[in-house]
N, C-alpha and C positions, 0 to 999 in steps of 0.2 A: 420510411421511418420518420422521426420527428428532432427535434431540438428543444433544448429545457432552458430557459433561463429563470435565475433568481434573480431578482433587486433587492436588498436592506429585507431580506428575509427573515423575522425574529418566531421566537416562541417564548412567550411564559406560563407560565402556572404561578398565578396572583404575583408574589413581588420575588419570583425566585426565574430568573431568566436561562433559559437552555440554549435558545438557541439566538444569537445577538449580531444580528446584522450580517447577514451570508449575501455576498453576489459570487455568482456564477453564471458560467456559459457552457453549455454544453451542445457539442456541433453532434449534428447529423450521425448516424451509423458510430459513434465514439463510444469508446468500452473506459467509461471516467469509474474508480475505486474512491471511496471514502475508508479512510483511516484512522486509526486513531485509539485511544487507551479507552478503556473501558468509563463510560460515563462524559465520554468528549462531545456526544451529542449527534453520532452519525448515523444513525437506527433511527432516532426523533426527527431529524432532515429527510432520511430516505421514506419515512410515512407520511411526511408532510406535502411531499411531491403524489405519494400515490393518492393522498389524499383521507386516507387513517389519522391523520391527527390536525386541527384545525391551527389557520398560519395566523398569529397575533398582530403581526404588520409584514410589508412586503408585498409584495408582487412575485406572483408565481402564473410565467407563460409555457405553456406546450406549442409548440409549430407557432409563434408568436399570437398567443391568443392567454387572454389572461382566466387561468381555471381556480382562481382561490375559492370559489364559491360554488362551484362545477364539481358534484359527487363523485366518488369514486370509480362507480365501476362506467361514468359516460367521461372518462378522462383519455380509455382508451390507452391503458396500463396495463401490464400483468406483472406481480410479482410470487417471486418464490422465497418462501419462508426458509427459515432451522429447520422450524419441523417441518415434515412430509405434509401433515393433512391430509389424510387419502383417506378414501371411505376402505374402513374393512373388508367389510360384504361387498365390496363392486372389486368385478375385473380392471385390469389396467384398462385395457381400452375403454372399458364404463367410467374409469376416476377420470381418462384423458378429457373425455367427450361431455364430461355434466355440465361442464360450464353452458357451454353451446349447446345441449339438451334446454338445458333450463332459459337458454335466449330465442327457444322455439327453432332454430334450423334445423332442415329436413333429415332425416336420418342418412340417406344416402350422400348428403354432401360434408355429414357430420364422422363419417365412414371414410369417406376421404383425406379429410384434413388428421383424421387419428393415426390412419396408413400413415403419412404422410410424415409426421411428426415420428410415427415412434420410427422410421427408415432413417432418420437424421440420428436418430438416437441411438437406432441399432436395439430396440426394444421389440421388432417385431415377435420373434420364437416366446416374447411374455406377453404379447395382447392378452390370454385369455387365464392367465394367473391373478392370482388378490394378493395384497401388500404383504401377506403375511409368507409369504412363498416366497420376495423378495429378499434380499440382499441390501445394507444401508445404500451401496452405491446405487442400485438399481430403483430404491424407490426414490432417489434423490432426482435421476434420470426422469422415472413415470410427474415429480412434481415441476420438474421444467416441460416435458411434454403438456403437461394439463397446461402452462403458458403457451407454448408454440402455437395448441391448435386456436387461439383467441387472435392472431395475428395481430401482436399489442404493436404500436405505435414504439414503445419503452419497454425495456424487460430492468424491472427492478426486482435486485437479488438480495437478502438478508441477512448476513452469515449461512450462505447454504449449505457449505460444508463443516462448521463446529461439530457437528455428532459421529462422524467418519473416524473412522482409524487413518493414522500419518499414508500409508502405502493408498486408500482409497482418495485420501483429498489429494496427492500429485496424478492421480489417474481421473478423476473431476476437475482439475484444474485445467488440465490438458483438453477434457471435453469443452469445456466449458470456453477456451478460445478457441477451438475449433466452431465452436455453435457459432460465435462472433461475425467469423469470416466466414462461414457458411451462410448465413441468415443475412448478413451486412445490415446487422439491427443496431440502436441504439440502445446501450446499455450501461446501468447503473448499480454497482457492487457494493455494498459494504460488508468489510472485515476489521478484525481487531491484528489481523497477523498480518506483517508487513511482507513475508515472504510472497504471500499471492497477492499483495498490492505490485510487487517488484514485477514478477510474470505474467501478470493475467492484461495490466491497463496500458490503454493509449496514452492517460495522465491519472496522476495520482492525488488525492486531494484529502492533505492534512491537517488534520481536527483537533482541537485541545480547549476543551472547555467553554463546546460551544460558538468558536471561532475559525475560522480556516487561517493556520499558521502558515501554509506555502502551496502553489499550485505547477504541477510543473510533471515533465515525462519520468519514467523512472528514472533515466541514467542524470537528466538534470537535478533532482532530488537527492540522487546517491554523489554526486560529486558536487553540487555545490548548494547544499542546503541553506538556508535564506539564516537556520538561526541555532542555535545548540540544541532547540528539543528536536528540532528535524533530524537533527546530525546524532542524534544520540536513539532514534526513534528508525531512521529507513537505513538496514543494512543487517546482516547478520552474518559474521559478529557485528557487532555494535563500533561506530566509530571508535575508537581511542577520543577522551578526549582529558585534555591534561592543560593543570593550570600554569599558565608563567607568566612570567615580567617581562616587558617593551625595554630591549636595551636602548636601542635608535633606531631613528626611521630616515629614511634614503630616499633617492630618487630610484634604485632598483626594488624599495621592497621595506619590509620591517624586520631587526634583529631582536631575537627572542632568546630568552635567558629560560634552558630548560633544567628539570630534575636534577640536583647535580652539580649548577653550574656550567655545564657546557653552553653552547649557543649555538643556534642557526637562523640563516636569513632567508626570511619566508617570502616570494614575491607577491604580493598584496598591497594595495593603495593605504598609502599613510596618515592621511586626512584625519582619522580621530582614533590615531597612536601614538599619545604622549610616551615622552620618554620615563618611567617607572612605573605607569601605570598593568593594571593587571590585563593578562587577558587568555584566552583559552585554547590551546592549540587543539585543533582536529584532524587526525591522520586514520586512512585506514589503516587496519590491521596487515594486507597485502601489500600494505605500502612503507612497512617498518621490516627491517631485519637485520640478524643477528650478524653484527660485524666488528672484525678485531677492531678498527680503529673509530668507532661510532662517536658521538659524543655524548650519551647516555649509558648510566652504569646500572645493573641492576643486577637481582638473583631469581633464576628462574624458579618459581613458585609449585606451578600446573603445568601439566601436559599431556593434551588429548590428540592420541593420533585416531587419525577419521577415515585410515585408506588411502586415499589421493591427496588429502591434506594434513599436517599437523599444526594444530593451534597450540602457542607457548605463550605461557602467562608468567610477566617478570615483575617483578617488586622493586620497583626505579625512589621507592622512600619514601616521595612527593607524592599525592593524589593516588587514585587511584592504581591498580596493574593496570600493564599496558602489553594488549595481545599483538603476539605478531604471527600471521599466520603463515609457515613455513612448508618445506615441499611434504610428501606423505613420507621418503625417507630421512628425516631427519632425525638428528643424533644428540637432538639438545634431553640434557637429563636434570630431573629436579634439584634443586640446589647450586648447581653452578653459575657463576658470579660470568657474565656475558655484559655485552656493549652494541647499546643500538645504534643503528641508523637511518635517518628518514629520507624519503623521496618528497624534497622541499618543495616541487613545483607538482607538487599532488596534493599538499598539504592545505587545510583550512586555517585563518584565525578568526577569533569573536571575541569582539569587545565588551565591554565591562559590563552592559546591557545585554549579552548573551548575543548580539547581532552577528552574519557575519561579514569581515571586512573584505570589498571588493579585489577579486584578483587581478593582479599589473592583463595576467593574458588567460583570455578563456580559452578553451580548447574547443575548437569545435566537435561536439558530442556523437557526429559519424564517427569523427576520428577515433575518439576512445571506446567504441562499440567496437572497432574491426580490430583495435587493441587486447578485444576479449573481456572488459575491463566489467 
């Protein structure tokens, strides 16, 4: 397989810039996700690599060789689109096999690599079916095969599954890291949904306007996001994030003036936490709960039981509601007036600049994995 790096990778279109100075590294056999809101620019990056869209400045290497000028299809890439693209009128095994048809390989070794491919895929009983016989999952399947049998260097993915029903994209999702570690390919994702950034990638890499706001595993992303759009962007629910005021800063930590009036002291370095200035508290939802003697007062709003979980949405006055997500039998009913409490040394703050403030002690990120977390 291969390795990709970017240097000061740009894109314009005349004086309207997309894509504004990207470095990246991406290692060998790595399953890296591009993220990010719709128009962040991570669809315009991922063509620029396969070579679909021309790089304005930068350096762009494959296996340390500079390919900005290097066509598309001698890059030695295969990507998969949204859409299928599959020929109508051709069998599966005919749509797998054209590529390599049309590069002149012999039929019988073109027979081979199709076997081969759709056995990974579990497509064999459709070799000889046409797309229209198909299933969305199944022609999603046939358009990653027509990659497999090209033996790319890089497997760059599209949004492959936005056209899926919710029950088909956790069942592609799942294929789709199974291929990973089956193939032990280098692979490059873009999605708009941070749920199959959280499950599918080695690292996750998020986008906003163009720029990469933070690089990093899921679980370092979900627990210690570099800035508030991260922390408000990877997780679902969505961080909590609530504004308050720097009562004082310590040598254990900074004391926070939350909704209400209550306080708590959050351990994080205090280096640019004046005392009354603003700043943003970040808690997960998992990591808040409903407690008689909390220091947060609110009236519970919403509440979505899900089964195994219940999520409760409270009106604390200040900012936003603030979700806390509770067991699946829980007995919180709308309208009653409750008191939160936080798990301070789970907690985020961000200063005035949206940044966030370094914690006294990181956790090492095994540890909160075998936490469940």
């Amino acid at each position: 397989m291969a390795t990709v790096a970017l240097k000061s990778v740009k894109k314009s279109y005349g004086d309207i810039n997309i894509i504004q100075g990207v470095d990246l590294d991406i290692q060998d056999r790595e399953f890296v996700v591009f993220v990010g809101p719709s128009g962040c620019g991570k669809s315009t990056l991922l063509r620029m690599i396969a070579g679909l869209e021309e790089i304005t400045a930068g350096e762009l290497k494959i296996d340390g060789k500079v390919v900005n000028d290097v066509p598309p299809d001698a890059r030695g890439l295969a990507m998969v689109f949204q859409s299928y693209a599959l020929y109508p009128h051709m069998t599966v095994a005919n749509n797998m096999g054209f590529a390599l048809r049309l590069a002149g390989v012999p039929k019988a070794e073109r027979d081979a690599k199709v076997k081969d491919a759709a056995r990974i895929l579990q497509l064999e009983p459709l070799l000889q079916r046409k797309p229209g016989q198909l299933s969305g999952g199944q022609r999603q399947r046939v358009a990653i095969g027509r990659a497999i049998v090209r033996q790319p260097k890089v497997f760059l993915f599209d949004e492959p599954l936005s056209n899926l029903d919710a029950a088909l994209r956790v069942q592609m999702r799942i294929e789709i890291a199974r291929l990973h570690s089956s193939l032990a390919a280098t692979m490059i994702y873009v999605t708009h949904d941070q749920i199959e950034a959280m499950t599918m990638a080695d690292r996750i890499v998020v986008l906003r306007s163009g720029k990469i706001e933070q690089v990093g595993t899921p679980l370092e992303l979900y627990h210690y996001p570099a800035n508030v759009f991260v922390a408000g962007f990877i997780g679902s629910p969505k961080m909590n994030l609530v504004p308050v005021k720097v009562q004082s800063a310590g040598a254990d930590g900074i004391t926070i003036v939350l909704p209400g009036g209550g306080t708590a002291m959050i351990p994080v370095q205090s280096s640019n936490a004046a005392a009354g200035s603003a700043a943003t508290l970040g808690v997960r939802p998992e990591n808040v709960a409903i407690s008689a003697d909390g220091p947060i007062a609110g009236e519970i709003t919403v509440v979505e039981h899900l089964g195994g979980e219940t999520l409760v949405y409270v009106n604390v006055g200040e900012g936003p509601f603030i979700t806390v997500k509770a067991g699946g039998d829980s007995a919180a009913n709308v309208g009653a007036r409750v008191r939160l409490s936080l798990k301070t040394d789970e907690a985020n703050v961000f200063d005035t600049n949206g940044a966030a403030m370094v914690p006294k002690v990181r956790k090492p990120l095994a540890d909160l994995e075998k936490r469940g977390h």
